[in-house]
Structures are given as structure tokens and as C-alpha cells.
Residue frames relative to the residue before (quaternion, step in Angstrom):
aa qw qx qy qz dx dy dz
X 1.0000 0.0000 0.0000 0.0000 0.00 0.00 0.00
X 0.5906 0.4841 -0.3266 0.5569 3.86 1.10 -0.87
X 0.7440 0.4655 -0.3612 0.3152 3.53 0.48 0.05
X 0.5906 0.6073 -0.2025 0.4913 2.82 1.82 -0.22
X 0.6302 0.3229 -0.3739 0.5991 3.48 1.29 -0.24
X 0.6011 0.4210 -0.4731 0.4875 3.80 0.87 0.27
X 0.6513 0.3694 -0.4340 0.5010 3.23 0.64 0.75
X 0.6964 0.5274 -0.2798 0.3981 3.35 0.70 -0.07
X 0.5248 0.4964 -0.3541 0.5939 3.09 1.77 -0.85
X 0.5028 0.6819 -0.3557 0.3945 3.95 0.82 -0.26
X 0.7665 0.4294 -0.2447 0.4102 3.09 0.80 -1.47
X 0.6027 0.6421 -0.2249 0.4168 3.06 1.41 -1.30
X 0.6645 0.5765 -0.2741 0.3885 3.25 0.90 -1.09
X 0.5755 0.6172 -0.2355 0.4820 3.53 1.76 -1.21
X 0.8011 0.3462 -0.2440 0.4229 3.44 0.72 -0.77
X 0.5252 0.6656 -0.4200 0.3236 3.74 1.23 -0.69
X 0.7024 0.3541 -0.3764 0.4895 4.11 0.45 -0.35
X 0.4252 0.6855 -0.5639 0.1771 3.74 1.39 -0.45
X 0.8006 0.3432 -0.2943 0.3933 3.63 0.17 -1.48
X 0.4450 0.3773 -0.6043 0.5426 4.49 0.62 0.51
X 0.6202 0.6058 -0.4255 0.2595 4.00 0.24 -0.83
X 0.6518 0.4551 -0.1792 0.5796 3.08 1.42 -1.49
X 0.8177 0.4104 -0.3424 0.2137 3.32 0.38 -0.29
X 0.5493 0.5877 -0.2950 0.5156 2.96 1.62 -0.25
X 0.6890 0.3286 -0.3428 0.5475 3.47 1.17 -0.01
X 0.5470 0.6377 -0.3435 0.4197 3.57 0.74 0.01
X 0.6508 0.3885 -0.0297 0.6517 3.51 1.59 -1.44
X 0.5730 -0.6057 0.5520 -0.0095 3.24 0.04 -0.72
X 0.8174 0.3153 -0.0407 0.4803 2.94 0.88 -1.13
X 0.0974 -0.8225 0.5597 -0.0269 3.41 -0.36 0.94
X 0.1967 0.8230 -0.5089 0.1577 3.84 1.03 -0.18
X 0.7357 0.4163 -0.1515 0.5124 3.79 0.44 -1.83
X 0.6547 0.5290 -0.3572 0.4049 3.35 0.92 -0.16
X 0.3588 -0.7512 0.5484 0.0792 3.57 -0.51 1.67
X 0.2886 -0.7958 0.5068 0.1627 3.83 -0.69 1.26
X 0.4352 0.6584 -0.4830 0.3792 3.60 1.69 -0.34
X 0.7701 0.3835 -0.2437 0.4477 3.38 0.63 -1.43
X 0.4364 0.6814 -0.4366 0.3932 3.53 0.81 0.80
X 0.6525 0.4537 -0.0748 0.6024 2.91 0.58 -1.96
X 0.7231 0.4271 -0.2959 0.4551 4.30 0.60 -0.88
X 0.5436 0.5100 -0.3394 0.5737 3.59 1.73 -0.17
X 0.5754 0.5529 -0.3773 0.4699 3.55 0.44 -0.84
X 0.4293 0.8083 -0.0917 0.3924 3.17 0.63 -1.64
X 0.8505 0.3174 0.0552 0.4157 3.12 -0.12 -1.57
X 0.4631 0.6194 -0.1961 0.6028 3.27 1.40 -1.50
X 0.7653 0.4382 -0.2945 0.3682 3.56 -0.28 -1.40
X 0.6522 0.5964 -0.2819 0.3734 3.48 0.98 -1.50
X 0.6788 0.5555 -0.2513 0.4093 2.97 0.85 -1.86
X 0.6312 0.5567 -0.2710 0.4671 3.48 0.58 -1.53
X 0.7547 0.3779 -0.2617 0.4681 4.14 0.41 -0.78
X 0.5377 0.5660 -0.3244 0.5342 3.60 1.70 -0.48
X 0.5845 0.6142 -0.2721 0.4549 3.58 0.95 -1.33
X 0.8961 0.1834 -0.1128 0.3881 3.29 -0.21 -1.63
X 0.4238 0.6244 -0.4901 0.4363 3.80 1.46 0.66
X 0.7228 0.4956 -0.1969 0.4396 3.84 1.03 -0.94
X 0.2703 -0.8216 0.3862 0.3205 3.13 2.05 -0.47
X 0.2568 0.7834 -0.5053 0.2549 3.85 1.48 0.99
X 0.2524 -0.7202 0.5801 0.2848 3.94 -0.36 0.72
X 0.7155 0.4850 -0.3675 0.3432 3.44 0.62 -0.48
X 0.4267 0.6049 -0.3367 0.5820 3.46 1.37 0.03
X 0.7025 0.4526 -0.2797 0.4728 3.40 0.14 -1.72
X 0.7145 0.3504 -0.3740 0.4763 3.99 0.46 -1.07
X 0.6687 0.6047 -0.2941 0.3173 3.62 0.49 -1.46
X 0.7321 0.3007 -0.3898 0.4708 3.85 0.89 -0.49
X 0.7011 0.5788 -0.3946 0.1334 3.63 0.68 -0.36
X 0.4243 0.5742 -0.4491 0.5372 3.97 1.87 0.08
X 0.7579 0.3050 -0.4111 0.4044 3.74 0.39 -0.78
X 0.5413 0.5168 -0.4342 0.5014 4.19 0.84 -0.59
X 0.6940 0.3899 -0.4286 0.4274 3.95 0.34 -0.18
X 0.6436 0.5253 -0.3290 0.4490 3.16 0.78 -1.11
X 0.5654 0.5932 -0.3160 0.4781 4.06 0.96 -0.81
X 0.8263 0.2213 -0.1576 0.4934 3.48 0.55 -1.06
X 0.5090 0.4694 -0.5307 0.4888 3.92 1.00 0.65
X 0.5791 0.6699 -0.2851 0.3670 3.50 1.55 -0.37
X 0.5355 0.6621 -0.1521 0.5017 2.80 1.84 -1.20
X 0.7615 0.3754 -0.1730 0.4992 3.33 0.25 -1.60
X 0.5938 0.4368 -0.4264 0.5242 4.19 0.59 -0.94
X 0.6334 0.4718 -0.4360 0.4314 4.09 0.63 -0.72
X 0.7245 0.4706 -0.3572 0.3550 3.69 0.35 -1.12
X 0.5736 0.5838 -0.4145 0.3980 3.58 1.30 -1.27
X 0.8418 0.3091 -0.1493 0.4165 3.26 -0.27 -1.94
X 0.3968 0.5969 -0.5603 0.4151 4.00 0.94 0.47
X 0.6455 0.6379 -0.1528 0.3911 3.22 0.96 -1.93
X 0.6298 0.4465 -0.1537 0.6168 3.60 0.81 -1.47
X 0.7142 0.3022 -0.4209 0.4705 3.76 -0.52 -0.84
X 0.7726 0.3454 -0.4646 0.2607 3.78 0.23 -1.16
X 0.4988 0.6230 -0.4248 0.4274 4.16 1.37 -0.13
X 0.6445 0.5932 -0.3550 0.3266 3.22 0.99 -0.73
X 0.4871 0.5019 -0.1613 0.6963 3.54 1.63 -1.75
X 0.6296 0.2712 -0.4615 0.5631 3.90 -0.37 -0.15
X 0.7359 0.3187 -0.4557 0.3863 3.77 -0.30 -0.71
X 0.5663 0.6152 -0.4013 0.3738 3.81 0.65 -1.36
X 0.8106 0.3356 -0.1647 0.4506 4.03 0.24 -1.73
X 0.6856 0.4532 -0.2940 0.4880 3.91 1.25 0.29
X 0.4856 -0.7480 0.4011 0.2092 3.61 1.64 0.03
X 0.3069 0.7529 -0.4591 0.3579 3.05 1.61 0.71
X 0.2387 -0.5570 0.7453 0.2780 3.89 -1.00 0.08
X 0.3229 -0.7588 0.5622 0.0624 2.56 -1.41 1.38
X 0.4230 0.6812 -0.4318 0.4131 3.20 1.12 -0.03
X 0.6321 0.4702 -0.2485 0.5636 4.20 1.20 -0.99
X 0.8470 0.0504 -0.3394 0.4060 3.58 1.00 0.59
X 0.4408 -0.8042 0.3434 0.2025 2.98 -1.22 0.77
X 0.4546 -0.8333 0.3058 0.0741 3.42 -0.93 1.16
């Protein structure tokens, strides 16, 4: 039975960054979104993951990899649309047409 809720707390765990995932690709807009607590997630992930597979716990080993992907698609969707929004605001306050560059 304890293995069941260590699998469930898995699943759960897989789905809990889904709806910031979707939003940050949906919007665009990553601003509110703090990059310390990336990099301190990642971080964490890594630890956990070298803690995990030292005790030789499968539930560990399975249980950190949905939240360490989800962290680093967070990552990358933060760096992109940081990158992109700040060209946009550089192009907007300089009277550029954005249409003459490409994005």
C-alpha cells in the first residue's frame, strides 16, 4: 500500500508545474517568474537525484525525474520569451518596425 502513495505522489508531482508550463507558453510572459528559484530547483533536482540513486530507492530515482524536466522546460520557456519580449521593448522604445526584423 506505501508504494502506492509513492507512486501517486509521483504522478501528482508530474502534473503540479503542468498548468505554470502552459502558461508561460500560452502568454509568453514569464516576467513574475523568479530565475533564482530555477537554477535553486535544478539544484535541488540534481541533489535529490545523486541522494536517490546512492540509497538505490526506485521511487526516488522515478519520482525526481517529471519534476527536474518540468524545472528545466521552465528554464528554457523563461530564457526564450525573456530574450524575445526584451527585443520586442528594445524594438517598440527605438521606433523600429518590427516587421524589418526577424524574430
Amino acid at each position: 500500500m506505501i508504494n502506492y502513495i509513492g507512486y501517486l505522489a509521483i504522478i501528482v508531482g508530474a502534473v503540479s508545474l503542468s498548468p505554470q508550463i502552459l502558461q508561460m507558453y500560452k502568454t509568453k510572459k514569464v516576467e513574475d517568474i523568479n530565475i533564482y528559484f530555477l537554477i535553486i530547483a535544478i539544484i535541488s533536482d540534481i541533489l535529490y537525484f545523486i541522494y536517490s540513486i546512492y540509497t538505490n530507492d526506485i521511487v526516488f530515482i522515478i519520482s525526481i525525474i517529471p519534476p527536474s524536466i518540468s524545472h528545466i522546460l521552465m528554464t528554457i520557456l523563461w530564457f526564450k520569451y525573456t530574450y524575445k519580449n526584451k527585443m520586442i521593448m528594445d524594438i517598440s522604445h527605438n521606433n523600429i518596425d518590427q516587421n524589418d526584423i526577424l524574430i
